[in-house]
gemmi code that builds the backbone of each chain (N, CA, C; Angstrom):
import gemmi

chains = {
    "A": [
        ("UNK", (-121.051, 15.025, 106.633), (-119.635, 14.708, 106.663), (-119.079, 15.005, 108.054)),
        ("UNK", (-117.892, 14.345, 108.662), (-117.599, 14.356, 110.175), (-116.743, 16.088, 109.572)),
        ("UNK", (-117.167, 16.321, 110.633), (-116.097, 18.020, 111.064), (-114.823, 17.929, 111.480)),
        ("UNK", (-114.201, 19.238, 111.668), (-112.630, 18.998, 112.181), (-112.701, 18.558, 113.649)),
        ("UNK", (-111.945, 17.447, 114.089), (-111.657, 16.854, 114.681), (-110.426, 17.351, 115.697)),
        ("UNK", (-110.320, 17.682, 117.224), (-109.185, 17.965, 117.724), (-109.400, 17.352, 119.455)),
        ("UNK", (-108.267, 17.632, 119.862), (-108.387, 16.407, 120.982), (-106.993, 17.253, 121.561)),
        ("UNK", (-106.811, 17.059, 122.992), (-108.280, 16.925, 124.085), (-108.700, 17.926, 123.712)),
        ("UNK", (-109.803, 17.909, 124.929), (-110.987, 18.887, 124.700), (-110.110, 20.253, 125.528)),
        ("UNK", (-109.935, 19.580, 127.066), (-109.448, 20.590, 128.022), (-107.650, 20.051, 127.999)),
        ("UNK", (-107.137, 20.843, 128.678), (-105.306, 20.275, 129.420), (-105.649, 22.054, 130.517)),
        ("UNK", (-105.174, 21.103, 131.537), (-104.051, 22.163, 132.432), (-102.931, 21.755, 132.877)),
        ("UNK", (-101.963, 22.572, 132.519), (-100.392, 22.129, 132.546), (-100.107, 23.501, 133.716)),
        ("UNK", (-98.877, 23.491, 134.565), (-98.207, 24.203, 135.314), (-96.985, 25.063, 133.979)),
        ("UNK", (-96.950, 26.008, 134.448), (-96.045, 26.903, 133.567), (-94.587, 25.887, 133.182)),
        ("UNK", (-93.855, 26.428, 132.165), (-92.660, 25.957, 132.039), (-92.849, 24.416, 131.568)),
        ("UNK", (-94.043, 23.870, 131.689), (-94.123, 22.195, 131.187), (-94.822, 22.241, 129.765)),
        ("UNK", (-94.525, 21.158, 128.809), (-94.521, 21.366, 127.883), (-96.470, 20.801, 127.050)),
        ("UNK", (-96.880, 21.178, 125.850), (-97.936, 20.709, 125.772), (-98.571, 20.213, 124.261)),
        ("UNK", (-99.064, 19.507, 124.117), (-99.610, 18.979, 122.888), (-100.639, 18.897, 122.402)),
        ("UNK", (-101.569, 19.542, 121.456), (-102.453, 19.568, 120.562), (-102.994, 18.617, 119.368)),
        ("UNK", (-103.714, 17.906, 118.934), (-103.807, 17.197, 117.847), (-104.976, 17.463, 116.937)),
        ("UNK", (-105.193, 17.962, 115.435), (-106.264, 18.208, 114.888), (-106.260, 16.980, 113.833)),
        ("UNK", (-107.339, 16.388, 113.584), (-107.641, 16.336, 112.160), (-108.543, 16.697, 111.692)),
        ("UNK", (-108.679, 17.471, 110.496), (-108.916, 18.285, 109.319), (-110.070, 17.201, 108.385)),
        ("UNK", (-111.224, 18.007, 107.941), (-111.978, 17.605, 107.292), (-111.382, 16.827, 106.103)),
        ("UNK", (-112.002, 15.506, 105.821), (-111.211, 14.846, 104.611), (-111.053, 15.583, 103.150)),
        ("UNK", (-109.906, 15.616, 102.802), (-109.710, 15.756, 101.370), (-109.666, 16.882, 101.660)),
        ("UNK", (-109.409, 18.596, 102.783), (-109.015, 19.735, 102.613), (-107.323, 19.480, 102.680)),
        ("UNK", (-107.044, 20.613, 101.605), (-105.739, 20.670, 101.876), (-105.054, 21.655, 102.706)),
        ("UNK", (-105.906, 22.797, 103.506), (-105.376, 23.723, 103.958), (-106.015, 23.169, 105.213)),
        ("UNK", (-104.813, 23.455, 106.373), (-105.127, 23.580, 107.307), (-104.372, 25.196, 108.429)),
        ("UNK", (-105.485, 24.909, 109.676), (-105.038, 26.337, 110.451), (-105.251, 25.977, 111.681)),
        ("UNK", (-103.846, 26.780, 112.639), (-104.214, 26.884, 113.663), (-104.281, 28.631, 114.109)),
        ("UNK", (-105.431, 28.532, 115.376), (-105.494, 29.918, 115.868), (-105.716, 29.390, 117.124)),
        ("UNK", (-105.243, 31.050, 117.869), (-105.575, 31.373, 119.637), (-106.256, 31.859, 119.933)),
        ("UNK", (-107.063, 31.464, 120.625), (-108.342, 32.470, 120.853), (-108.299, 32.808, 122.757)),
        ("UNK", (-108.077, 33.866, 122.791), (-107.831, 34.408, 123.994), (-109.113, 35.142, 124.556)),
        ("UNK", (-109.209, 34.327, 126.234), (-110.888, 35.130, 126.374), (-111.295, 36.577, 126.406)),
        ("UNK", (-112.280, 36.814, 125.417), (-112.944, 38.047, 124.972), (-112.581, 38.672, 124.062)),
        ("UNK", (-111.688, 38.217, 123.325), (-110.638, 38.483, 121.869), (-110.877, 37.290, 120.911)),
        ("UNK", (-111.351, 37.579, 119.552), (-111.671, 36.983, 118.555), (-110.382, 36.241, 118.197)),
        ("UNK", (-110.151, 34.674, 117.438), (-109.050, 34.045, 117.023), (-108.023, 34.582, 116.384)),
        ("UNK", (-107.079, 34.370, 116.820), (-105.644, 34.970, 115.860), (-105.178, 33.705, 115.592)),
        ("UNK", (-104.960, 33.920, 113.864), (-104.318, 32.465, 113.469), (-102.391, 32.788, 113.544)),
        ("UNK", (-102.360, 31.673, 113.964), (-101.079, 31.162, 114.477), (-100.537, 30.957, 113.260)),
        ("UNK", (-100.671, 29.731, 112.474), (-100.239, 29.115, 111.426), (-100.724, 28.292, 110.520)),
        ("UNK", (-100.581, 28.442, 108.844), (-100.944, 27.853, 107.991), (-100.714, 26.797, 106.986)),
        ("UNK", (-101.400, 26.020, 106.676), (-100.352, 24.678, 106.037), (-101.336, 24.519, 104.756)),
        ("UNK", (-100.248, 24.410, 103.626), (-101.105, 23.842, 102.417), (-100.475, 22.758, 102.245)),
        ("UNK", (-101.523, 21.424, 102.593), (-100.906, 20.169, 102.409), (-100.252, 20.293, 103.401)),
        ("UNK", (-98.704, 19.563, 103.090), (-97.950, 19.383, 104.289), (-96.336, 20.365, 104.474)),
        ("UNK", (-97.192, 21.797, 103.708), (-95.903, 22.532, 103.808), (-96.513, 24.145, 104.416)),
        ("UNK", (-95.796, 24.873, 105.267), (-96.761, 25.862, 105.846), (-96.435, 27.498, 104.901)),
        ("UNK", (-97.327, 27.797, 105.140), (-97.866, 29.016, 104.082), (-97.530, 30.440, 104.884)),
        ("UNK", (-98.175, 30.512, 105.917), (-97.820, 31.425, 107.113), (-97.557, 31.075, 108.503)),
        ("UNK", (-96.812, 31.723, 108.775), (-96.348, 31.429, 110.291), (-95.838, 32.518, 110.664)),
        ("UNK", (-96.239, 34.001, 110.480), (-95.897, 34.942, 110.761), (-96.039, 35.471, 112.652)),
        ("UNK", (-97.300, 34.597, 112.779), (-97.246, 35.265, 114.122), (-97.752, 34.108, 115.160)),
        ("UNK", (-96.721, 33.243, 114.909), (-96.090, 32.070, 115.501), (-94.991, 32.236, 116.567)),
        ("UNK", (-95.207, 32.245, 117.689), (-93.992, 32.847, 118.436), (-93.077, 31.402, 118.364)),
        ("UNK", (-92.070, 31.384, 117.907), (-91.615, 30.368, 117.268), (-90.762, 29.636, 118.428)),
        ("UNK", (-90.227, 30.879, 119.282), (-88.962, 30.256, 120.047), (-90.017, 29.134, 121.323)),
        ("UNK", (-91.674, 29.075, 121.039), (-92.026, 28.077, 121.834), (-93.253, 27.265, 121.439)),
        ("UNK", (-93.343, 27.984, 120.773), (-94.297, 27.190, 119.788), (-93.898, 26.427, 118.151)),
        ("UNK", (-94.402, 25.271, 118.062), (-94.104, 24.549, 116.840), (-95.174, 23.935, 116.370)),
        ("UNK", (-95.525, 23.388, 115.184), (-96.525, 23.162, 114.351), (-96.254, 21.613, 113.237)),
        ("UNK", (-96.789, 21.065, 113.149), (-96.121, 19.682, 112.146), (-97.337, 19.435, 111.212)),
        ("UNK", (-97.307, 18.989, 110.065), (-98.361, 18.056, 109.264), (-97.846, 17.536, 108.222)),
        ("UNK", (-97.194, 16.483, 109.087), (-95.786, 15.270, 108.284), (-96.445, 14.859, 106.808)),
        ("UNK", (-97.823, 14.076, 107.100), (-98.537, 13.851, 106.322), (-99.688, 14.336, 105.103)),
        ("UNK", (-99.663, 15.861, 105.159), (-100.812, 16.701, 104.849), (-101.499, 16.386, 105.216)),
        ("UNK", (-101.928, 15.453, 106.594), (-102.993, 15.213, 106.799), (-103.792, 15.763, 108.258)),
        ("UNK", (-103.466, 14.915, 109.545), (-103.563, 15.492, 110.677), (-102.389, 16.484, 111.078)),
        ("UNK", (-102.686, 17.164, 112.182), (-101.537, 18.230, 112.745), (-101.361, 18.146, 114.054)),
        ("UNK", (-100.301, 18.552, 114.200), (-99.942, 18.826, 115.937), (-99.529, 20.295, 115.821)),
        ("UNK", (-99.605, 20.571, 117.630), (-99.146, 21.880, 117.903), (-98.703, 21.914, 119.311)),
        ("UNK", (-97.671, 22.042, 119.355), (-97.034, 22.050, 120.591), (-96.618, 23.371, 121.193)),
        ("UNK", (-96.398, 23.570, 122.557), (-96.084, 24.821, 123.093), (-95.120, 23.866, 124.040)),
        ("UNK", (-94.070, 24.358, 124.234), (-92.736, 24.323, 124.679), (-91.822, 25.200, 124.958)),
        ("UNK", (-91.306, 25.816, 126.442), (-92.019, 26.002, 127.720), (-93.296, 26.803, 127.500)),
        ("UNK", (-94.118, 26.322, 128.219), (-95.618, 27.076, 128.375), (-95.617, 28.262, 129.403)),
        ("UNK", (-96.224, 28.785, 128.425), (-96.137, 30.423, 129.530), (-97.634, 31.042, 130.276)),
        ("UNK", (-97.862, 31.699, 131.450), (-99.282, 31.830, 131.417), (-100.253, 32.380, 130.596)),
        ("UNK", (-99.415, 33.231, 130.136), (-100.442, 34.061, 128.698), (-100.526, 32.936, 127.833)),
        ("UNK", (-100.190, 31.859, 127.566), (-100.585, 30.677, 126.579), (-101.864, 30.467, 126.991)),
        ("UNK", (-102.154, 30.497, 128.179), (-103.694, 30.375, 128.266), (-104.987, 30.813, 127.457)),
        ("UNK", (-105.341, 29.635, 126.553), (-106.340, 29.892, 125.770), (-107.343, 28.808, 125.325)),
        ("UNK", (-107.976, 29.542, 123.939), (-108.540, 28.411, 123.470), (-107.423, 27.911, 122.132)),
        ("UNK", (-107.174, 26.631, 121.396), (-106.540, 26.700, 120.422), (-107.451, 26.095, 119.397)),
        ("UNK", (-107.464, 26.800, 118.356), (-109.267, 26.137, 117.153), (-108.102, 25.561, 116.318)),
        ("UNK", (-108.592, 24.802, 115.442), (-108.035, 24.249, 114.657), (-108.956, 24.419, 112.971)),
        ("UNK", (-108.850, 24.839, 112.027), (-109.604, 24.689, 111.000), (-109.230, 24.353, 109.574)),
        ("UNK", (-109.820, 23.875, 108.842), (-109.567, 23.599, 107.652), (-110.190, 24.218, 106.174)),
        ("UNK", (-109.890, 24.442, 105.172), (-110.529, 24.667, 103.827), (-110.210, 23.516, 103.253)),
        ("UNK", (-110.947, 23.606, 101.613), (-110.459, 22.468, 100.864), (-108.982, 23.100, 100.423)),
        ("UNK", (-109.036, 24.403, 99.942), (-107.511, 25.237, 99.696), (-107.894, 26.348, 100.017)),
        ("UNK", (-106.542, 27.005, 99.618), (-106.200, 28.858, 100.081), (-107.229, 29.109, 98.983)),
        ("UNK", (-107.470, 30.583, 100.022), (-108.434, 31.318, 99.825), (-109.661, 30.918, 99.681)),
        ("UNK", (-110.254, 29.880, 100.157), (-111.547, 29.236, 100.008), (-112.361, 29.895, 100.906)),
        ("UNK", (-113.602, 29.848, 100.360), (-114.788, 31.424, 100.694), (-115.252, 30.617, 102.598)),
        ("UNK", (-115.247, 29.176, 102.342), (-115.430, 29.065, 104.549), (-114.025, 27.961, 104.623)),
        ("UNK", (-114.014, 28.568, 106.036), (-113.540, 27.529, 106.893), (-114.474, 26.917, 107.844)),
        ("UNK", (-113.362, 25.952, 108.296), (-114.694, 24.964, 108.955), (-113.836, 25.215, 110.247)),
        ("UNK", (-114.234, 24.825, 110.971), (-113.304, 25.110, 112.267), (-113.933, 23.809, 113.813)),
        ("UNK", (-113.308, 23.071, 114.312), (-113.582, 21.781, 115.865), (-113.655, 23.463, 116.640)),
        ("UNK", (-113.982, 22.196, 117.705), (-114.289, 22.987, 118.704), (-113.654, 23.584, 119.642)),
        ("UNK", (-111.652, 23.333, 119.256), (-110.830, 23.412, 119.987), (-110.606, 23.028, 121.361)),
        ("UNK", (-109.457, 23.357, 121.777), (-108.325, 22.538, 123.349), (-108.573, 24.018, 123.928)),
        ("UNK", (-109.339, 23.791, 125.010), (-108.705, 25.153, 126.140), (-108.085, 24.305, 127.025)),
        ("UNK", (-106.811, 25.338, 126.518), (-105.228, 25.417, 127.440), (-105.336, 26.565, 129.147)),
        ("UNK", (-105.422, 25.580, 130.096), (-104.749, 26.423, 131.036), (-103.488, 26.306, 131.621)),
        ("UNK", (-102.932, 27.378, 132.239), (-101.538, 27.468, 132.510), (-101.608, 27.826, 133.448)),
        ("UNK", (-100.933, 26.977, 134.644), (-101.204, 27.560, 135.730), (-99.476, 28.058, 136.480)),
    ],
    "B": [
        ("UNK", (-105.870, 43.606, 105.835), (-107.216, 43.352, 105.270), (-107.895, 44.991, 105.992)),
        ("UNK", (-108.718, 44.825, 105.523), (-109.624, 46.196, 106.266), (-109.973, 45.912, 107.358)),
        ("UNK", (-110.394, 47.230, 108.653), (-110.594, 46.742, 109.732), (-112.097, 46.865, 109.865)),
        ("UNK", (-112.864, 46.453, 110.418), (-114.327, 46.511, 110.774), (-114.504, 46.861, 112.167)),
        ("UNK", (-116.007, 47.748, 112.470), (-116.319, 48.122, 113.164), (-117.889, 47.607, 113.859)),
        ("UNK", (-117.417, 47.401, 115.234), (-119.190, 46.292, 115.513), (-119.347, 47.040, 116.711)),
        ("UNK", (-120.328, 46.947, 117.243), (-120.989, 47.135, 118.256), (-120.849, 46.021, 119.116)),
        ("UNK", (-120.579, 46.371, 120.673), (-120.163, 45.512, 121.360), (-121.089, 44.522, 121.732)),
        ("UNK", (-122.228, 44.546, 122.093), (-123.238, 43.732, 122.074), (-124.763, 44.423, 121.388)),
        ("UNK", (-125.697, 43.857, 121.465), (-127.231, 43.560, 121.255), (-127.937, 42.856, 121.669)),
        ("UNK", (-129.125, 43.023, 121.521), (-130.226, 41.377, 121.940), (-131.411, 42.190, 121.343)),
        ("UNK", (-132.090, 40.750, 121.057), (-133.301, 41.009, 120.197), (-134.680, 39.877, 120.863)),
        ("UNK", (-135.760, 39.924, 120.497), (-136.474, 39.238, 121.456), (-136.810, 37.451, 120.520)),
        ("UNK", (-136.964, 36.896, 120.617), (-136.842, 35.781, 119.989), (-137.949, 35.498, 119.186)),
        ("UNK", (-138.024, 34.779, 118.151), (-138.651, 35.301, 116.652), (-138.755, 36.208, 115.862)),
        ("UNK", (-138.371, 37.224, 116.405), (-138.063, 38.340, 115.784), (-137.021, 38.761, 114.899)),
        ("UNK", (-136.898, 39.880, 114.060), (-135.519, 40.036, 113.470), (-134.171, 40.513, 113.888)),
        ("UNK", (-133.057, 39.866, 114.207), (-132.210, 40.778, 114.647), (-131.126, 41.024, 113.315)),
        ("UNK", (-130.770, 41.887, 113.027), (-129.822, 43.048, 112.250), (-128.476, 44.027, 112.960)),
        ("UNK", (-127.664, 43.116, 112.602), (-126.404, 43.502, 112.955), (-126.013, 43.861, 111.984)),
        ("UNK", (-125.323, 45.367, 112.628), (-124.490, 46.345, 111.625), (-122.939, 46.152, 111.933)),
        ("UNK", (-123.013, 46.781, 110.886), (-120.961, 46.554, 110.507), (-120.422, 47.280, 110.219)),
        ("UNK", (-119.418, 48.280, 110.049), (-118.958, 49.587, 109.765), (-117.757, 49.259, 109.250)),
        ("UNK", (-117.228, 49.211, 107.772), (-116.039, 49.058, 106.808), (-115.622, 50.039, 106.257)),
        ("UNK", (-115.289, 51.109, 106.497), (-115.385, 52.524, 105.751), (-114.632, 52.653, 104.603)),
        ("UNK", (-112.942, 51.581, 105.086), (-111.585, 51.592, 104.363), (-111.887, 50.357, 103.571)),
        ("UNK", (-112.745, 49.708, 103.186), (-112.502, 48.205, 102.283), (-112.529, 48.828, 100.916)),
        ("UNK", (-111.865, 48.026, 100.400), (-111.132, 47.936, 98.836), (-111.722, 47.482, 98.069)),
        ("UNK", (-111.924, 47.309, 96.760), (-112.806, 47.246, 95.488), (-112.719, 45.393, 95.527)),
        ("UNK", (-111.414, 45.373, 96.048), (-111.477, 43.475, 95.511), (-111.702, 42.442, 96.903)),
        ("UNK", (-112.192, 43.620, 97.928), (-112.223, 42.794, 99.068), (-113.879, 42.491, 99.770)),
        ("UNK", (-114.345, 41.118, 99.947), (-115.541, 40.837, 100.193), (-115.865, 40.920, 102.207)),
        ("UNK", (-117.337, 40.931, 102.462), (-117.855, 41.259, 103.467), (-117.879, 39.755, 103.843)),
        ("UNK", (-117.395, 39.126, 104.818), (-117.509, 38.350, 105.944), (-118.141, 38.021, 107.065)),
        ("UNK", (-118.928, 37.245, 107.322), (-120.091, 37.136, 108.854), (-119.152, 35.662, 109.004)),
        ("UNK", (-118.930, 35.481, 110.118), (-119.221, 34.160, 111.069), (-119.611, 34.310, 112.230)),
        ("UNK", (-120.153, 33.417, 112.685), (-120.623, 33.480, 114.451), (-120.029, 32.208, 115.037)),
        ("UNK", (-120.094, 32.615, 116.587), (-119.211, 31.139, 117.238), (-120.125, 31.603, 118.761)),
        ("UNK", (-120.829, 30.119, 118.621), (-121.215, 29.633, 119.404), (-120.682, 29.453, 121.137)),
        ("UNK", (-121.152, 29.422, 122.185), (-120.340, 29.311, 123.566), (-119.780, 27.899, 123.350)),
        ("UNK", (-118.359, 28.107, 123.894), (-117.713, 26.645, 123.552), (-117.921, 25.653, 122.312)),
        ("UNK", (-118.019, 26.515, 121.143), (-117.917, 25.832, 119.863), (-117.124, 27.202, 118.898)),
        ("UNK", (-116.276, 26.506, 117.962), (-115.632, 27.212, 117.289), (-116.298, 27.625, 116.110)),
        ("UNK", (-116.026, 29.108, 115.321), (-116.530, 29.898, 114.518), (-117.174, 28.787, 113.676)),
        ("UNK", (-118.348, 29.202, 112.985), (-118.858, 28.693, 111.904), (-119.313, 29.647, 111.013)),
        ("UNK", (-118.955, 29.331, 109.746), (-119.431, 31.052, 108.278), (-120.574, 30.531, 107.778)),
        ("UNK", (-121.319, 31.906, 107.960), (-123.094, 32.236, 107.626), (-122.812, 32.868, 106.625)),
        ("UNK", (-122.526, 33.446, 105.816), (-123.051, 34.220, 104.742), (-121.554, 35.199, 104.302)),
        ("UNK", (-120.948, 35.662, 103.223), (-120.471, 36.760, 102.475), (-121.070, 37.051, 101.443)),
        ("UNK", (-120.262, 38.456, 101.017), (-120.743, 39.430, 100.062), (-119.776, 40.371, 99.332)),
        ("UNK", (-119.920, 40.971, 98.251), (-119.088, 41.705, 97.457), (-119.899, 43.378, 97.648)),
        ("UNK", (-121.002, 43.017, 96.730), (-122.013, 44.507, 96.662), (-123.128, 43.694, 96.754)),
        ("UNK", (-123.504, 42.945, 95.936), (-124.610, 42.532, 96.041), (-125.373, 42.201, 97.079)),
        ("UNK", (-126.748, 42.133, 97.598), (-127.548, 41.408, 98.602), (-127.340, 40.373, 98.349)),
        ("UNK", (-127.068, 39.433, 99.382), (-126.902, 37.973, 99.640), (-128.020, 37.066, 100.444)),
        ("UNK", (-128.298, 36.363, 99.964), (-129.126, 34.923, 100.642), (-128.884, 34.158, 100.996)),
        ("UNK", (-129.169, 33.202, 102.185), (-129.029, 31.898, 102.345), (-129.893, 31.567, 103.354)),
        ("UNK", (-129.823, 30.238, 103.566), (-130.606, 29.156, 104.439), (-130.703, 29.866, 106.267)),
        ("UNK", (-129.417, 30.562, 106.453), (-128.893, 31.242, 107.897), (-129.520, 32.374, 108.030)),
        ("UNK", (-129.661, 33.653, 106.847), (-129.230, 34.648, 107.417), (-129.386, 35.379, 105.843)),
        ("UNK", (-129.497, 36.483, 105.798), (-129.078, 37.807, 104.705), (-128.124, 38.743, 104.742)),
        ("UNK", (-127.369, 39.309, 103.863), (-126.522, 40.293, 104.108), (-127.071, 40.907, 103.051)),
        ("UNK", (-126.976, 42.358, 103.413), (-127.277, 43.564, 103.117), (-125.688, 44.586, 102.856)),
        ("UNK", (-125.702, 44.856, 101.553), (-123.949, 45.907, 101.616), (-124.812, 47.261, 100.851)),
        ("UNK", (-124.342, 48.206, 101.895), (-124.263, 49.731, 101.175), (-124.319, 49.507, 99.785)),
        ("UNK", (-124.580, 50.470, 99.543), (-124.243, 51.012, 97.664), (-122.593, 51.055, 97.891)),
        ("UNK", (-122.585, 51.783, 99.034), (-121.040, 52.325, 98.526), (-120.004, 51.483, 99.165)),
        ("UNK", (-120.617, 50.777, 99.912), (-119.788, 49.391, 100.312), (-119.291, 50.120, 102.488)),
        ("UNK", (-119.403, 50.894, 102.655), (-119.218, 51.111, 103.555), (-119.371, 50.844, 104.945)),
        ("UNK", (-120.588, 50.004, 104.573), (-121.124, 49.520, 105.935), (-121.966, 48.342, 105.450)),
        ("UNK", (-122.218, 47.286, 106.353), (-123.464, 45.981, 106.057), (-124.343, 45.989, 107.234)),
        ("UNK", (-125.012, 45.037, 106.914), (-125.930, 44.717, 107.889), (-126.378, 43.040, 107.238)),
        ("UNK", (-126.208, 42.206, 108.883), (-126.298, 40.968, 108.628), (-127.729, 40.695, 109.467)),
        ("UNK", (-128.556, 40.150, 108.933), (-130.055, 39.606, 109.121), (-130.492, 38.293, 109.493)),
        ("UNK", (-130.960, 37.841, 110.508), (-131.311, 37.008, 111.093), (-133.206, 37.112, 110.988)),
        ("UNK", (-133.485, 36.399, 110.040), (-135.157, 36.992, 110.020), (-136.097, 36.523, 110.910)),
        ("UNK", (-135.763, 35.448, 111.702), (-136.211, 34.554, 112.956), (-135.492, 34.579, 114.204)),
        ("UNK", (-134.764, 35.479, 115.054), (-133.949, 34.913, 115.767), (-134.783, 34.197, 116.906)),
        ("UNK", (-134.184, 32.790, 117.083), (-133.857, 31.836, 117.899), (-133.156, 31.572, 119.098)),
        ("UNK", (-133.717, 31.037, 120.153), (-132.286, 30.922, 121.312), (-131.186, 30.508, 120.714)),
        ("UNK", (-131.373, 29.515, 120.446), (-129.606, 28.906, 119.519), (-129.232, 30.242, 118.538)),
        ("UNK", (-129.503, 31.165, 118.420), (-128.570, 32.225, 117.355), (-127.820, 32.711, 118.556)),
        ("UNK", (-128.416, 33.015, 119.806), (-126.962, 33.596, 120.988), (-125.509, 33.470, 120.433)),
        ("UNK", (-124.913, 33.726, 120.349), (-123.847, 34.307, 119.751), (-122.942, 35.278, 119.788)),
        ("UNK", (-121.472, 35.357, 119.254), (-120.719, 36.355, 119.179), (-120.928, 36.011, 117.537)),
        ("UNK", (-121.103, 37.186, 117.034), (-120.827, 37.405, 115.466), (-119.857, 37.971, 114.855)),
        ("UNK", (-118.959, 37.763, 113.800), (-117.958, 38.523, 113.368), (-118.368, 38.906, 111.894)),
        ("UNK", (-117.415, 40.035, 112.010), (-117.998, 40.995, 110.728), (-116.199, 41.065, 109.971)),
        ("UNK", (-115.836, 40.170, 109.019), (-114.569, 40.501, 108.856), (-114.092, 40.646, 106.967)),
        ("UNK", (-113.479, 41.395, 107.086), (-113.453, 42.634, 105.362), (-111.784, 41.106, 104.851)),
        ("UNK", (-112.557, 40.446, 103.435), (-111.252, 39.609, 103.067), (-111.138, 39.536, 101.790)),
        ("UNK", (-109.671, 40.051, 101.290), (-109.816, 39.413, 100.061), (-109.515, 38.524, 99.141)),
        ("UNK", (-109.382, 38.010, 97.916), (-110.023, 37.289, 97.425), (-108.134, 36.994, 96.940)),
        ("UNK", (-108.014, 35.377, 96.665), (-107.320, 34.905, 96.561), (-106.418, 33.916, 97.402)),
        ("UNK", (-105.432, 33.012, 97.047), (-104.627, 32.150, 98.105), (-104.189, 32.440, 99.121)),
        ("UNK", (-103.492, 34.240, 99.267), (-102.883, 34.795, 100.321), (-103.937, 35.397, 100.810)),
        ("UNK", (-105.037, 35.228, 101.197), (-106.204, 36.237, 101.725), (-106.190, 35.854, 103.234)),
        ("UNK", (-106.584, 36.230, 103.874), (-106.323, 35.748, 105.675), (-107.936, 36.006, 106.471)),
        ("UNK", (-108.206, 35.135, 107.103), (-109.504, 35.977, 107.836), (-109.185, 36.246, 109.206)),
        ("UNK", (-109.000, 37.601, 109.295), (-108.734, 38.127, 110.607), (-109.724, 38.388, 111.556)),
        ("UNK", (-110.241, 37.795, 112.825), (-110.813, 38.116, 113.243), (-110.956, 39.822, 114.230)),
        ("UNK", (-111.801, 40.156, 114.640), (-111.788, 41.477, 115.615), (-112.736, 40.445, 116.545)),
        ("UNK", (-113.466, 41.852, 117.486), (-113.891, 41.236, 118.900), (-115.364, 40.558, 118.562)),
        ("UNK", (-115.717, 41.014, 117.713), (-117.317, 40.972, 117.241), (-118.480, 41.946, 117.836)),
        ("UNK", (-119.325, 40.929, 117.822), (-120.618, 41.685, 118.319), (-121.525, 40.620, 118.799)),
        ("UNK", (-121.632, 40.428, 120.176), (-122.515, 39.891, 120.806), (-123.936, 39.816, 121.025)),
        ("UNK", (-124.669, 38.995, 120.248), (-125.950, 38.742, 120.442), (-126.629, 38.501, 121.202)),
        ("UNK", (-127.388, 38.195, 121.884), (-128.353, 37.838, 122.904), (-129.571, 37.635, 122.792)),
        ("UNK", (-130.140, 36.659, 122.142), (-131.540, 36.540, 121.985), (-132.820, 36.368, 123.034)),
        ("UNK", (-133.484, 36.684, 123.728), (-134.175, 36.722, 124.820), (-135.781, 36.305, 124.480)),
        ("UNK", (-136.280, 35.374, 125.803), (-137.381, 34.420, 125.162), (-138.525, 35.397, 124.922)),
    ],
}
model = gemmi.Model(1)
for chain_id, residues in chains.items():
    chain = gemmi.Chain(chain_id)
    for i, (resn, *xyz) in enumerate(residues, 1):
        res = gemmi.Residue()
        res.name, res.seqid = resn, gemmi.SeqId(i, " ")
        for name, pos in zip(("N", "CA", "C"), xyz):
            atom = gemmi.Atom()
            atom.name, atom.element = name, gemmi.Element(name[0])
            atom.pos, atom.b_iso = gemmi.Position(*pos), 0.0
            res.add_atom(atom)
        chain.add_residue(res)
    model.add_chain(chain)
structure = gemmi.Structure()
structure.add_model(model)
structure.setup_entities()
């Protein structure tokens, strides 16, 4: 079966400019996730969506980051103004639902900020 | 979730077994043992969990204490392709369950 899907691979943006992410999610999961993975520090998930409504977003810095999955299907993730500590990797992963024993996880967007 | 404890790296010689330990001291009766590894420039992929029981699969073995305190995840062939960061992460069971990662434990398989 094709894996999670995310695009681009790389971006480098200059600070303060804005940036865009796109995943799609293994067919027919309904949960999807995003996380940051910062070099030499294991992923911190950002935010969670069951279907097309989000579950957690606790540690979502919200005032610049935003998250969409109009459709339950694919997702975006935007950072708006970009800061240099945004510099990362961003994974994207899916289950079929919450609490499901794996996730699957692309190979994620490394974000630089320059 | 509980926090886990890894060793910052390892290496093992290739075909051989490598056995990574895990240190959970604080996990909870309803919360299961977690392995994934992630590849250089590829995102996490899950090898194996566990409750108490010894676990099997196609990847890898996990091994849990009696008393749940600590694991050990088994690689009975390691391979160049096992190089790796491995994570060892304590989750439990249900819709609101979260998998938190820590730093892991770095593998290194050597020819």
């Amino acid at each position: 079966e094709a894996g999670v899907a995310q695009s681009p691979r790389y971006k480098i943006i200059e600070k303060r400019q804005s940036v865009a992410f796109w995943c799609n999610p293994i067919s027919g999961h309904a949960t999807l996730y995003w996380y940051q993975q910062i070099l030499g520090q294991g992923p911190k998930l950002l935010i969670q969506f069951q279907n097309n409504g989000v579950v957690d977003d606790s540690q979502l810095p919200k005032d610049r980051f935003s998250a969409e999955r109009l459709k339950g299907v694919d997702s975006t993730l935007k950072i708006q103004p970009a800061k240099l500590e945004d510099s990362a990797v961003y994974l994207c992963a899916s289950s079929l639902n919450r609490g499901d024993e794996k996730l699957f996880f692309g190979s994620g967007t490394q974000l630089s900020v320059l | 979730d509980a926090k886990t404890t890894q060793p910052p790296s390892m290496d093992c010689a290739e075909g051989r077994a490598a056995n990574l330990p895990c240190n959970h001291s604080t996990i909870s009766g309803n919360e299961y043992v977690y392995w994934y590894r992630q590849i250089h420039s590829q995102g996490p992929q899950y090898i194996i969990h566990g409750l108490k029981n010894n676990e099997t699969n196609e990847m890898a073995s996990l091994i849990i204490t009696e008393d749940r305190k600590s694991s050990t995840l088994i690689l009975p062939h390691a391979t160049l392709r096992d190089t790796a960061v491995y994570y060892c992460i304590v989750r439990q069971t249900g819709a609101n369950s979260k998998l938190t990662f820590g730093k892991g434990i770095t593998l290194s398989v050597r020819p």
